[in-house]
Backbone bond lengths (Angstrom), bond angles and torsions (degrees), N, CA, C in turn:
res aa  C-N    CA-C-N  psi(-1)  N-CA   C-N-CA  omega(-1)  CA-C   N-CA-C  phi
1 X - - - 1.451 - - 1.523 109.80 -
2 X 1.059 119.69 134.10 1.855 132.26 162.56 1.210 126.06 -91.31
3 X 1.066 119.99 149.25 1.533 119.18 -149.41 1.353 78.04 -143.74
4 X 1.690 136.70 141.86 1.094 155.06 -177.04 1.499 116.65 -161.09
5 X 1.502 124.83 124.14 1.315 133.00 -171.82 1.522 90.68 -70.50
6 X 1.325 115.80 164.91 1.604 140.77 153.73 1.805 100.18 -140.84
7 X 1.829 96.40 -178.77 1.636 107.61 -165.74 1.401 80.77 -96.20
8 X 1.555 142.78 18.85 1.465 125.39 138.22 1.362 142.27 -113.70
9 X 1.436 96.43 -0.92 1.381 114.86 -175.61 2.041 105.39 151.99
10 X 1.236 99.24 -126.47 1.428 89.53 -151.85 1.535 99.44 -136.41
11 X 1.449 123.05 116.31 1.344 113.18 170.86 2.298 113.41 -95.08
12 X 0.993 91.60 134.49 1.824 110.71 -173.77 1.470 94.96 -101.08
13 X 1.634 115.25 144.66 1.621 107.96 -148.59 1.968 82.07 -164.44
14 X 1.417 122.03 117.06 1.003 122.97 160.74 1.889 99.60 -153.53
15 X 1.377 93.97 -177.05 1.792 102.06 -166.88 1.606 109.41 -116.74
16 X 1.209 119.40 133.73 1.664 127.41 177.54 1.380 104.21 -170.94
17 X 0.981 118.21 165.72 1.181 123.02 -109.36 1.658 124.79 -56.35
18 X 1.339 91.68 116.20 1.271 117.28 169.31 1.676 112.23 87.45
19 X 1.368 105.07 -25.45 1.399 118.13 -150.76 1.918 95.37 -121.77
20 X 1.258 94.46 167.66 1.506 118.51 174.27 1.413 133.59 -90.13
21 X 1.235 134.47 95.68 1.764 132.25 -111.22 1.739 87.75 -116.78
22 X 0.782 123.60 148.00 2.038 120.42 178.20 1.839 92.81 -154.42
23 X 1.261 97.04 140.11 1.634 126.50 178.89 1.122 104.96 -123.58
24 X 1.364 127.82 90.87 1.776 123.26 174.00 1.453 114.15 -105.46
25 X 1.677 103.23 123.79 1.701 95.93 -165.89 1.646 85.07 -126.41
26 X 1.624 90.32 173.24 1.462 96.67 -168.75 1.552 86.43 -119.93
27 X 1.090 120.93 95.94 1.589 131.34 158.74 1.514 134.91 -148.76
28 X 1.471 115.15 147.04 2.052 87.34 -166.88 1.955 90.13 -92.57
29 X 1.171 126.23 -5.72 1.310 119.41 157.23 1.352 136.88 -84.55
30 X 1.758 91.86 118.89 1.451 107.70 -144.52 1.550 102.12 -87.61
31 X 1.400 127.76 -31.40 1.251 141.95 172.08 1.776 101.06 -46.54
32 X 1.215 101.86 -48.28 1.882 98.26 -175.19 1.366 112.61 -86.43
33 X 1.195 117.96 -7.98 1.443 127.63 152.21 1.594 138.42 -53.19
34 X 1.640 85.51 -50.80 1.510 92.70 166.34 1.214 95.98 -75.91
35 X 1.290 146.28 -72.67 1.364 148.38 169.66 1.389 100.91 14.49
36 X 0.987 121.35 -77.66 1.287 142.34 -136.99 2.074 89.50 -84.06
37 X 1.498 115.01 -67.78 1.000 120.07 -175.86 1.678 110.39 -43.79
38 X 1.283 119.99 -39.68 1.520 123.13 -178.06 1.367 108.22 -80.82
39 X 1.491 139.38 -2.56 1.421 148.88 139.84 1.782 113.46 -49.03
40 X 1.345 103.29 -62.30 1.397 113.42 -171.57 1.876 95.18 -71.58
41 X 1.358 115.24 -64.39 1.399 88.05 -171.57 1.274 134.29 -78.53
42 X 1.675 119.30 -0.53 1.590 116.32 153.15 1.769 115.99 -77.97
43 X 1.208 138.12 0.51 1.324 156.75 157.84 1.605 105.51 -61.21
44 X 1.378 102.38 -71.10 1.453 109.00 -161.97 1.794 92.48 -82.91
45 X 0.720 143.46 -49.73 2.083 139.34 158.14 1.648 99.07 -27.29
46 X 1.046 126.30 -35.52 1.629 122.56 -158.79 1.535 96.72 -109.57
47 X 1.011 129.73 -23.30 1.355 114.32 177.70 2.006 99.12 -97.81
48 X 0.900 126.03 -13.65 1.615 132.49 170.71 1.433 105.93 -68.34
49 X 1.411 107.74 -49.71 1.400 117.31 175.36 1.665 125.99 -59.10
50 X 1.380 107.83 -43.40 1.407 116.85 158.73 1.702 125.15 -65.75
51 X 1.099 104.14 -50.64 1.439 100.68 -158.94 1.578 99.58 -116.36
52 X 1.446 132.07 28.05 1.744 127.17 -178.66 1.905 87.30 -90.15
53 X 1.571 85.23 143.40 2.102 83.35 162.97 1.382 112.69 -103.00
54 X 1.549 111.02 21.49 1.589 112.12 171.50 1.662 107.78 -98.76
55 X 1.142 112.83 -24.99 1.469 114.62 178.70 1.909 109.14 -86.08
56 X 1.296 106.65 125.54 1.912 105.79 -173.40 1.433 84.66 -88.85
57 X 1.117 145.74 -13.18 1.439 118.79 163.51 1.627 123.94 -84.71
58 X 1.221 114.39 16.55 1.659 98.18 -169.83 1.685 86.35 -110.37
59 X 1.454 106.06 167.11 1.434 130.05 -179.86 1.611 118.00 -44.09
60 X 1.357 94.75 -17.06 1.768 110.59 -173.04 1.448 98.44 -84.84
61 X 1.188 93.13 -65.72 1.661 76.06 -178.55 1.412 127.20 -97.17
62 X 1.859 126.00 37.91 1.145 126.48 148.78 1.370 96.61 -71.91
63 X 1.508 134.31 -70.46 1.116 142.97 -173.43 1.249 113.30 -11.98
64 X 1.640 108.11 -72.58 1.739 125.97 -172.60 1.361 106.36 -57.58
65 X 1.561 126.43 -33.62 1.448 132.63 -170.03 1.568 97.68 -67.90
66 X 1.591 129.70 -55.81 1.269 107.21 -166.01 1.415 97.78 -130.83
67 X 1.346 96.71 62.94 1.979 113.08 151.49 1.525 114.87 -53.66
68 X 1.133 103.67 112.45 1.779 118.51 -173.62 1.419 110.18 134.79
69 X 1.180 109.23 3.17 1.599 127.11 -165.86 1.385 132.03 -128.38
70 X 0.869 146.61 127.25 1.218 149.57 -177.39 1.507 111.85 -67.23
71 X 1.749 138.38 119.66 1.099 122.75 -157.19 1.702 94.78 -140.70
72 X 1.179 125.96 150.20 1.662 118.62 -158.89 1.063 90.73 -98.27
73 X 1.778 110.89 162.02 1.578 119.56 -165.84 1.366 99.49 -145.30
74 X 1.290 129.85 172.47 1.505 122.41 175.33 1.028 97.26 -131.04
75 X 1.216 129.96 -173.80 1.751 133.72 -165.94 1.925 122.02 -83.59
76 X 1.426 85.80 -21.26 1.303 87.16 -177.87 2.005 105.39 -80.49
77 X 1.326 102.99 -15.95 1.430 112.64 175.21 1.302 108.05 -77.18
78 X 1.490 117.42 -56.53 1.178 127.82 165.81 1.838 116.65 -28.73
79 X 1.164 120.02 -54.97 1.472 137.58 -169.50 1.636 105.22 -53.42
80 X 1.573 100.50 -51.16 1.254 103.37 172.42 1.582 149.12 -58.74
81 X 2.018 85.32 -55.01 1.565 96.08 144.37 1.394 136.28 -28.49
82 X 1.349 110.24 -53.09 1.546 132.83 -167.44 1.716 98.07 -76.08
83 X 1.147 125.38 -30.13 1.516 140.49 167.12 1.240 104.80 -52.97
84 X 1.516 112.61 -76.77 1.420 123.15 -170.70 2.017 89.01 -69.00
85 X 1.226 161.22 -97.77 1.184 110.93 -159.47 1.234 146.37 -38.07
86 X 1.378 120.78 -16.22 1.895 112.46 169.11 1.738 103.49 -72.67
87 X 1.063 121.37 -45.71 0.896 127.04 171.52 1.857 134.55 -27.91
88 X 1.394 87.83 -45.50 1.370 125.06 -178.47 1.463 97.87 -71.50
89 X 1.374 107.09 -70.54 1.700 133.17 176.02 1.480 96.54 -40.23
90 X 1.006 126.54 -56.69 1.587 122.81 -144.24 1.858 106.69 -80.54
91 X 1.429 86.15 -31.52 1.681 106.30 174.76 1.639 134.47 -93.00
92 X 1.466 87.11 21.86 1.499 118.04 -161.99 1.567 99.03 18.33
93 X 1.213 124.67 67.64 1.169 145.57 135.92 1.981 106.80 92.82
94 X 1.344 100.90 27.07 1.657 95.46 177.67 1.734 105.91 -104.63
95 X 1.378 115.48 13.03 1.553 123.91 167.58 1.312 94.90 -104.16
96 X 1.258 140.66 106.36 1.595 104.13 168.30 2.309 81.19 -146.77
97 X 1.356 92.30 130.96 1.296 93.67 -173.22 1.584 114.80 -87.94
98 X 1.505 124.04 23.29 1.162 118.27 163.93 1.653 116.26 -91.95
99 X 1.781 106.50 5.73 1.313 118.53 -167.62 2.340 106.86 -74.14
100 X 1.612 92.19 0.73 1.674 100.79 -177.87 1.166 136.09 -22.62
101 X 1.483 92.13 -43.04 1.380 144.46 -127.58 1.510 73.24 -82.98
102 X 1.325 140.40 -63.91 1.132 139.31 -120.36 1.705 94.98 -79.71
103 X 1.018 108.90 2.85 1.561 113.51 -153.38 1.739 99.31 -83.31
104 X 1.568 116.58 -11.08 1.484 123.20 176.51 1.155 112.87 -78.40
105 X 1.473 125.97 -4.57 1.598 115.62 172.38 1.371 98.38 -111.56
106 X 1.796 110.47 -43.77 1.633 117.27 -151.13 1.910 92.60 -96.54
107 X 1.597 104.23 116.75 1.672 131.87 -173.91 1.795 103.02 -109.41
108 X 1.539 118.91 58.64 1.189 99.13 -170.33 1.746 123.08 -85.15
109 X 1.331 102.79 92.27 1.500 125.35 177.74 1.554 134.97 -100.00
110 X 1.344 77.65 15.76 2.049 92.50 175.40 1.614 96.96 78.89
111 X 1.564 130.88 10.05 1.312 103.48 179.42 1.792 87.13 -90.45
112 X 1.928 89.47 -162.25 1.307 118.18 167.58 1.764 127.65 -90.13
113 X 1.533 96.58 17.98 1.697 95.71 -178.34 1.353 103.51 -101.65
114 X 1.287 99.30 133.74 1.702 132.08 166.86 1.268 126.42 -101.42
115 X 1.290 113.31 123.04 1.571 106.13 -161.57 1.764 95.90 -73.55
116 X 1.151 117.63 161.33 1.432 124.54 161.89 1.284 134.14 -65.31
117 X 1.502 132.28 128.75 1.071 118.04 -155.05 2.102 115.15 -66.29
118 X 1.446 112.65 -18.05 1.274 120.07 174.93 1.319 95.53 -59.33
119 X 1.823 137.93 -66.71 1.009 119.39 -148.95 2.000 110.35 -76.35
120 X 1.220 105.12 -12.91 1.693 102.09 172.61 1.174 131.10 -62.27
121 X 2.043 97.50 -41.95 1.191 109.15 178.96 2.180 124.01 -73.16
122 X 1.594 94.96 -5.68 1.538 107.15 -172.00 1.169 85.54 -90.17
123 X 1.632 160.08 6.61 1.137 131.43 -173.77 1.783 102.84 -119.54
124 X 1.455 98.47 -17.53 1.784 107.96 173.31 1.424 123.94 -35.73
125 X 1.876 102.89 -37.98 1.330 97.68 -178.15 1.392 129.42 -75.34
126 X 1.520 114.53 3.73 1.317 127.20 -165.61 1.310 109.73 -134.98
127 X 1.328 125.88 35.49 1.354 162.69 -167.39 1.919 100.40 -128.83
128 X 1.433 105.40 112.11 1.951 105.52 173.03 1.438 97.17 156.76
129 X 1.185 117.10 145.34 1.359 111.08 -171.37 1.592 85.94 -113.69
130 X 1.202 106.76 -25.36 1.795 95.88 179.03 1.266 131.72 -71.03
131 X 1.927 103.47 -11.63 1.411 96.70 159.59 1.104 150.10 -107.73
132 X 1.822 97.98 46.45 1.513 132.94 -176.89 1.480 82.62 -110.75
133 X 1.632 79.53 144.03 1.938 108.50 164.28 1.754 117.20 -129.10
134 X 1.201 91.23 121.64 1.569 95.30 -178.12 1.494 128.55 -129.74
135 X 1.064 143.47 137.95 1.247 127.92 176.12 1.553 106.58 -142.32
136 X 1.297 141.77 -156.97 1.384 136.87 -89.99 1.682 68.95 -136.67
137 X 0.891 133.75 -6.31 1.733 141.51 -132.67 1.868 107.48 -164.78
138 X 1.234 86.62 -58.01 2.516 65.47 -176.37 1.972 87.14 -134.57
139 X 1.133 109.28 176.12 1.477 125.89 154.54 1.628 121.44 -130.21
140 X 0.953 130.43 153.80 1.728 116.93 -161.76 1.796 83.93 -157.72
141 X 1.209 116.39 130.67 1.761 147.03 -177.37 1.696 80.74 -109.92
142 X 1.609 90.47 143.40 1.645 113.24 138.68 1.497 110.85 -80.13
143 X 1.785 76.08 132.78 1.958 86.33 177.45 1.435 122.36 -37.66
144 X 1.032 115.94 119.25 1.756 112.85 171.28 1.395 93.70 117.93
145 X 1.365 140.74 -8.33 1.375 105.35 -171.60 1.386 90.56 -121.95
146 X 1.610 113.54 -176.74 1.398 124.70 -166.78 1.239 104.60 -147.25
147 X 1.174 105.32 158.06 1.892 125.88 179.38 1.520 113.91 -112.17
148 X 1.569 131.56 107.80 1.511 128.96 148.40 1.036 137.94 -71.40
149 X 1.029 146.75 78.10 1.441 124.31 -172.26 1.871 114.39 -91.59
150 X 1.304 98.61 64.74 1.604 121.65 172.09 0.895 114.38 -113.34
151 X 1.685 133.79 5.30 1.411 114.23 138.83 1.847 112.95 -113.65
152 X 1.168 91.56 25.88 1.617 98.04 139.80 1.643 124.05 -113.43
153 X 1.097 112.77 -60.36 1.702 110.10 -177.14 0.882 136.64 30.61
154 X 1.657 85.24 -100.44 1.242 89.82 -167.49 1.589 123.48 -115.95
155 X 1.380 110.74 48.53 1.499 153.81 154.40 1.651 89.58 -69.68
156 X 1.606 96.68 -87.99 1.589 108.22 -178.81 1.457 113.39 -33.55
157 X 0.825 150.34 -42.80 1.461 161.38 -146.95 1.717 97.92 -96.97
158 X 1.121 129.76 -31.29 1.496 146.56 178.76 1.664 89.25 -61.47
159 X 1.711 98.35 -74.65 1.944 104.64 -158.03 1.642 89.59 -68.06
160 X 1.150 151.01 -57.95 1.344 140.49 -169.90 1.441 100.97 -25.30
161 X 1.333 106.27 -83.54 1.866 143.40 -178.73 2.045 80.72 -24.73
162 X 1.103 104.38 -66.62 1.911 108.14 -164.07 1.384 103.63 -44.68
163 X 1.655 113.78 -54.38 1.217 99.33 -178.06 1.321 156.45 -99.09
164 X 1.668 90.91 4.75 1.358 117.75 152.45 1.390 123.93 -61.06
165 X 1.248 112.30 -39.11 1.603 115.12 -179.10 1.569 102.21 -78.69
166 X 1.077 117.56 -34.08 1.377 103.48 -161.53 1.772 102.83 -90.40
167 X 1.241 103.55 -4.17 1.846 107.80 158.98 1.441 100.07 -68.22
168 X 1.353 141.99 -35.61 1.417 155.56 -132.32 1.704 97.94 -98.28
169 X 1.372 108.01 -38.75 1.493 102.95 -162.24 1.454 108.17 168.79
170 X 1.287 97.33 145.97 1.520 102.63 -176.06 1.102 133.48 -94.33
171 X 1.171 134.92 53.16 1.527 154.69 -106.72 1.637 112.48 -158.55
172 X 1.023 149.15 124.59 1.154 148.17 -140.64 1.630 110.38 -107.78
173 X 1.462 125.20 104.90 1.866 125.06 -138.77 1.807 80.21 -153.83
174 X 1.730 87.89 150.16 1.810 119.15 154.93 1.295 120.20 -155.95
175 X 1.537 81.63 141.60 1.541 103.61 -156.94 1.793 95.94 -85.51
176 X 0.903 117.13 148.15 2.000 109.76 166.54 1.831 94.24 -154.66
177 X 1.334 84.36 116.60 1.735 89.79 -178.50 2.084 90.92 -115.09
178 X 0.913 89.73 113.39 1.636 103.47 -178.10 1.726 123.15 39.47
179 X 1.350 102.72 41.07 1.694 110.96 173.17 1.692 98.51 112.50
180 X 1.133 124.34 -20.85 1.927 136.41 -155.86 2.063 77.51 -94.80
181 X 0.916 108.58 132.90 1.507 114.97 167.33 1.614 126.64 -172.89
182 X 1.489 106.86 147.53 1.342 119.86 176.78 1.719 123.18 -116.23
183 X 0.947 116.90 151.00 1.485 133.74 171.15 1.592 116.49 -102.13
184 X 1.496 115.61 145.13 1.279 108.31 179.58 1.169 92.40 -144.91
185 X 1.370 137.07 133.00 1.294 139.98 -176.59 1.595 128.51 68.26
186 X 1.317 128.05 143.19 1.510 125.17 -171.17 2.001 94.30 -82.94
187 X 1.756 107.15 143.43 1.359 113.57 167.28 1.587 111.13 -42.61
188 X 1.190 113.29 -163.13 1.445 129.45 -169.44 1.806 91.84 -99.72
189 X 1.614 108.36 133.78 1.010 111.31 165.49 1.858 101.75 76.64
190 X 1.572 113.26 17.14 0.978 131.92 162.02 1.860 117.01 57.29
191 X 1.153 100.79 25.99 1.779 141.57 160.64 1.990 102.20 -49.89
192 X 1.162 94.40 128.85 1.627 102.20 161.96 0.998 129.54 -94.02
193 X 1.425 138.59 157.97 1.355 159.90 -151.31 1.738 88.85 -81.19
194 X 1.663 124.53 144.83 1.605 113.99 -178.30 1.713 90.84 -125.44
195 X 1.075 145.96 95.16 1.276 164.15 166.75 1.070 135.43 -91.65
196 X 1.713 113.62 87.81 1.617 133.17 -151.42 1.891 87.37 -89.74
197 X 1.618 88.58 150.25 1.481 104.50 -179.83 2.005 87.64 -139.08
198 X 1.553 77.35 133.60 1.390 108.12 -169.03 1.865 106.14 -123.99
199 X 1.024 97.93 156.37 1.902 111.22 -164.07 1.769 95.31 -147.43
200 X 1.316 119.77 147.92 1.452 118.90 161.44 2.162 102.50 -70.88
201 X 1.257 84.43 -15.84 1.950 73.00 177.84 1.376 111.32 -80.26
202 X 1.052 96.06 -8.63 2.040 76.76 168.68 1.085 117.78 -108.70
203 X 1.762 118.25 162.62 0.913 122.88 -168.47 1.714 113.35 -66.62
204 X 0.998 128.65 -163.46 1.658 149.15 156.82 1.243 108.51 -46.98
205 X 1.126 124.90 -33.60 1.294 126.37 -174.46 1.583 133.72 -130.03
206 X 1.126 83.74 4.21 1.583 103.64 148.31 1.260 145.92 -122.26
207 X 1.630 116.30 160.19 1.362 124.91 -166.67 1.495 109.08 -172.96
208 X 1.404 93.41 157.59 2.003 85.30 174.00 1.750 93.55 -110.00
209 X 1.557 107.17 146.09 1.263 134.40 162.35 1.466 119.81 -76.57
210 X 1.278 120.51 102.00 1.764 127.27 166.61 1.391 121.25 -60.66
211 X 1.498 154.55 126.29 1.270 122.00 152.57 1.601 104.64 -104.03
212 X 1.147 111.49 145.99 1.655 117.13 -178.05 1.588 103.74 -135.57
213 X 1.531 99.37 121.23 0.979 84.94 158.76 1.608 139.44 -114.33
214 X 1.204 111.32 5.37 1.444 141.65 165.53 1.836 113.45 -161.92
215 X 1.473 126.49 152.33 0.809 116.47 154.14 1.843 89.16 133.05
216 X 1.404 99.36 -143.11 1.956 112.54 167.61 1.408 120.83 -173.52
217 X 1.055 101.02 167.46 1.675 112.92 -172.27 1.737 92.78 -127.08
218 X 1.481 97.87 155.98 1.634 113.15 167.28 1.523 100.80 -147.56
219 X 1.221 118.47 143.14 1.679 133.10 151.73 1.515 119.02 -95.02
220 X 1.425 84.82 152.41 1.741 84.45 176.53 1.679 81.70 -142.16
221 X 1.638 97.93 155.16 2.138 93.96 171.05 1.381 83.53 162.74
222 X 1.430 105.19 -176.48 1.302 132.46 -168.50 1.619 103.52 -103.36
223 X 0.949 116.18 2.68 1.580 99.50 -176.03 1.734 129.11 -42.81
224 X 1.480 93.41 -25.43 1.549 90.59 171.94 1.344 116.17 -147.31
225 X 1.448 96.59 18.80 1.981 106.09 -178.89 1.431 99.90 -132.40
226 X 1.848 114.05 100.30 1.684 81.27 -177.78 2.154 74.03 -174.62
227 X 1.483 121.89 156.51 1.287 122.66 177.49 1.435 111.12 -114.87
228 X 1.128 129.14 144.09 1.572 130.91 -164.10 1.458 108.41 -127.14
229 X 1.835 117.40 92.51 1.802 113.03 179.58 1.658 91.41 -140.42
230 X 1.974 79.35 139.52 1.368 94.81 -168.04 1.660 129.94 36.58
231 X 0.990 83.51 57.87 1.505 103.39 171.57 1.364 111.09 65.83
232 X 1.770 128.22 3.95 1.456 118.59 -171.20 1.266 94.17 -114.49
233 X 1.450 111.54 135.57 1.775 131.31 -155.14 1.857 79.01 -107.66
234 X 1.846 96.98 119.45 1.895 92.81 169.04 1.664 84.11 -114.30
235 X 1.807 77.14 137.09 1.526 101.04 174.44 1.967 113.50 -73.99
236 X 1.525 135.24 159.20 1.028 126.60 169.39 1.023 125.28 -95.84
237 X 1.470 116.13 55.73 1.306 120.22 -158.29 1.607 93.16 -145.02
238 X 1.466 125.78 111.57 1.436 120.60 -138.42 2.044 84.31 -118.11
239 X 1.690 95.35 153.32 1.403 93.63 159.01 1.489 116.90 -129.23
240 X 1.532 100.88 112.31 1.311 135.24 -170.81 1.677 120.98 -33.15
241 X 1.477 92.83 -16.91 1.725 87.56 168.44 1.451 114.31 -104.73
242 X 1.389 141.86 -31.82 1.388 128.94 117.71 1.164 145.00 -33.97
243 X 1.268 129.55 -27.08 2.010 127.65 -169.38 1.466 97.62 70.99
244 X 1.363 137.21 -18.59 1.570 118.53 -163.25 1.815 95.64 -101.77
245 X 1.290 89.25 154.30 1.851 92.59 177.57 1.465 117.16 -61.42
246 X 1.204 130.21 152.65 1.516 143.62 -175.37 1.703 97.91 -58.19
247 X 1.232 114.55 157.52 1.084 117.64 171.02 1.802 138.28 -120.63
248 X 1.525 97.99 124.48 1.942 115.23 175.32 2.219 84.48 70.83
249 X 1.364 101.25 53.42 1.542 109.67 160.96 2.003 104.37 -77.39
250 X 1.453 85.31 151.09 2.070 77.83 170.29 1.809 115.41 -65.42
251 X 0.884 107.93 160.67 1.594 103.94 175.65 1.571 120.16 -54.39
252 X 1.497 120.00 -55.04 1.001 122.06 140.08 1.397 137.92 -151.64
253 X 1.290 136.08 150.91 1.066 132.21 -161.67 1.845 108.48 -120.06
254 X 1.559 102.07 140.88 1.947 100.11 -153.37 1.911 78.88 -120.69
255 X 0.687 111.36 140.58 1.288 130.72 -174.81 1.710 117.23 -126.53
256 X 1.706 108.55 141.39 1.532 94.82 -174.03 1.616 101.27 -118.56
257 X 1.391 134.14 153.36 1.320 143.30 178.67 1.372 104.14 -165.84
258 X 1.675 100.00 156.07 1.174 109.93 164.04 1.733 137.20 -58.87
259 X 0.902 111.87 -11.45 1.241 135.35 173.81 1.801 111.36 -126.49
260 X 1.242 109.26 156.37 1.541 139.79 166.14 1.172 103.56 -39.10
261 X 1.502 97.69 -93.88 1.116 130.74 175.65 1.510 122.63 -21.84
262 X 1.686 109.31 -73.37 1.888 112.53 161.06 1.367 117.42 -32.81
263 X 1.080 104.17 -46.97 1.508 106.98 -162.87 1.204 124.23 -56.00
264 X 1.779 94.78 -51.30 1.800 120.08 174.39 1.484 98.46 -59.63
265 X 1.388 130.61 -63.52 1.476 114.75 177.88 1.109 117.18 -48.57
266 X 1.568 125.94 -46.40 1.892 108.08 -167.33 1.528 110.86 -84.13
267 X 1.445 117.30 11.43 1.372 133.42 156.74 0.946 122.62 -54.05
268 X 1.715 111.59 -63.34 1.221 142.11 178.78 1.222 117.95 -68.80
269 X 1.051 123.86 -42.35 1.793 131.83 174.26 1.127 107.60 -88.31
270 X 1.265 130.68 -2.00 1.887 126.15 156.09 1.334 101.37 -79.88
271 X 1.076 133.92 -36.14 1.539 127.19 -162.42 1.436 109.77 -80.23
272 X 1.855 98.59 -34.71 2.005 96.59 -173.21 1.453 97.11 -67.08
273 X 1.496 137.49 15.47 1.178 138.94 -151.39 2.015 103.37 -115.09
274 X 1.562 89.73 -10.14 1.663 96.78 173.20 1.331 106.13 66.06
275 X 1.906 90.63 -152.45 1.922 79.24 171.91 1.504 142.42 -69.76
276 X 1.008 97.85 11.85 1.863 131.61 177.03 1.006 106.08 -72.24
277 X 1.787 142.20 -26.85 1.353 135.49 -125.75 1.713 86.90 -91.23
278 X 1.265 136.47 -26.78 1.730 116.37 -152.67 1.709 68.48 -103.07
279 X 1.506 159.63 -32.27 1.246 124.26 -167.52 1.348 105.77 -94.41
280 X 1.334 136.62 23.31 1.246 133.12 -171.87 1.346 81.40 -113.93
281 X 1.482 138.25 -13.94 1.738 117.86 -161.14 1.540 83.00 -125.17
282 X 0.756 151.62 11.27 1.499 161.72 163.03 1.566 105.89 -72.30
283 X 1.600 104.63 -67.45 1.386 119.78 -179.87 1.458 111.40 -44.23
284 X 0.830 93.91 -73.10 1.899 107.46 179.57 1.520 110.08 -67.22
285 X 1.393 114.18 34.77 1.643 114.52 177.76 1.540 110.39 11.61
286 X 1.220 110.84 85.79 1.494 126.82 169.71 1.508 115.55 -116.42
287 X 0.666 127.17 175.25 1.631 120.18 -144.80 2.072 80.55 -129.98
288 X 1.194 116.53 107.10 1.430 105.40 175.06 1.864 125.53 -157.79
289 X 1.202 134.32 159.55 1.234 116.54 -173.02 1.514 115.22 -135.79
290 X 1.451 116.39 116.62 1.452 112.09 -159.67 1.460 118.20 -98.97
291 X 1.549 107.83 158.85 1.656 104.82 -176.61 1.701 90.28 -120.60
292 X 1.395 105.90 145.68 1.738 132.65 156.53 1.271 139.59 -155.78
């Protein structure tokens, strides 16, 4: 972890998952800084460790390994689950995180490969969140299918990180774990948080300016997950009753909520919304800022 002064205090800066993790607190004590920073990044390390589907030792992928099976869970797993069903529910089923799966054909790396439509359609049958069973105590998959919880994460890993620190001290801090971020407390002199949102579509010199003064924002978009043939840009943002990505979605859309977590979902469920996504977050007066 790195520890770096600013003219308000001290931003703490290490990497998990996948992404580039920053702790900016407003204190001239630097000892409770690191403090604080070695909270957030053994938090966000321990929840990567549990729940990543790249690691064969974390809980994610015992689960996926012996789908057909009943596999024990603890509550804080439980919590999530129960997340990802409203989620599911709320999106009458175009969030549904057993959709992972799809990730064995679809490689979105900015090339020109397209998976084939045979191999998309062989993974459909193992696509349903309803034909997972879970309770308070084990979760059990039909053989063949799999669970992500990567478009939860590391949302979750944001509000954890929030409220651990803010058990820590009363001190005015934001968390931003790869663009997904929270605020806890108003600046000094009761000043807001200034939180630039950046896109590869803009130029050098542009960006949009956030002010927050409590609460969080999440993005979801293609900025660096997305395939480019004949000129048609597929987004990585798949709809689960096809396997193929949604279609002419904004690039990305940053969303604000009280929570991490909300945010990253109504991110995500604006986009499966195609070119719909800025009047679907309109409707539901959501507080949000779109890229195209």
């Amino acid at each position: 972890m790195k520890c770096k002064s600013r003219a308000e205090g001290f931003t703490l800066s290490f990497f998990s998952m996948a992404s580039t993790c920053e702790v900016l607190i407003d204190t001239d004590d630097k000892a409770l800084a690191i403090k604080m920073g070695n909270i957030a990044a053994n938090e966000a390390w321990r929840i990567e460790d549990k729940y990543s589907r790249y690691d064969q030792n974390s809980l994610c992928s015992q689960i996926n390994n012996n789908a057909g099976t009943q596999i024990e869970i603890d509550e804080e797993t439980f919590n999530l689950l129960s997340f990802a069903q409203q989620c599911y529910d709320i999106s009458d089923g175009a969030f549904d995180i057993t959709s992972g799966i799809l990730r064995k054909v679809w490689h979105f790396d900015g090339s020109d490969n397209l998976p084939s439509a045979e191999s998309v359609a062989a993974l459909l049958p193992y696509i349903g969140w309803e034909k997972v069973t879970f309770s308070h105590h084990y979760i059990q998959l039909k053989k063949g299918m799999e669970i992500d919880f990567g478009g939860l994460g590391k949302e979750y890993a944001v509000d954890r990180t929030v409220l651990l620190l803010s058990r820590t001290a009363d001190i005015p801090f934001l968390v931003n774990y790869g663009g997904d971020l929270a605020v806890s407390g108003q600046r000094k002199n009761n000043e807001a948080w200034q939180v630039g949102i950046e896109h590869p579509a803009f130029n050098a010199n542009q960006s949009s300016i956030v002010t927050l003064y409590n609460g969080a924002i999440a993005t979801s978009g293609d900025a660096n997950r997305y395939l480019l043939k004949a000129g048609h840009r597929y987004s990585h943002i798949l709809n689960v009753t096809t396997g193929w990505p949604v279609e002419k979605p904004p690039n990305a859309i940053t969303v604000a909520a009280p929570k991490c977590i909300q945010a990253g979902f109504l991110a995500t469920l604006s986009l499966l919304q195609g070119e719909n996504a800025e009047t679907f977050l309109a409707e539901q007066g959501i507080t949000h800022w779109s890229i195209r």
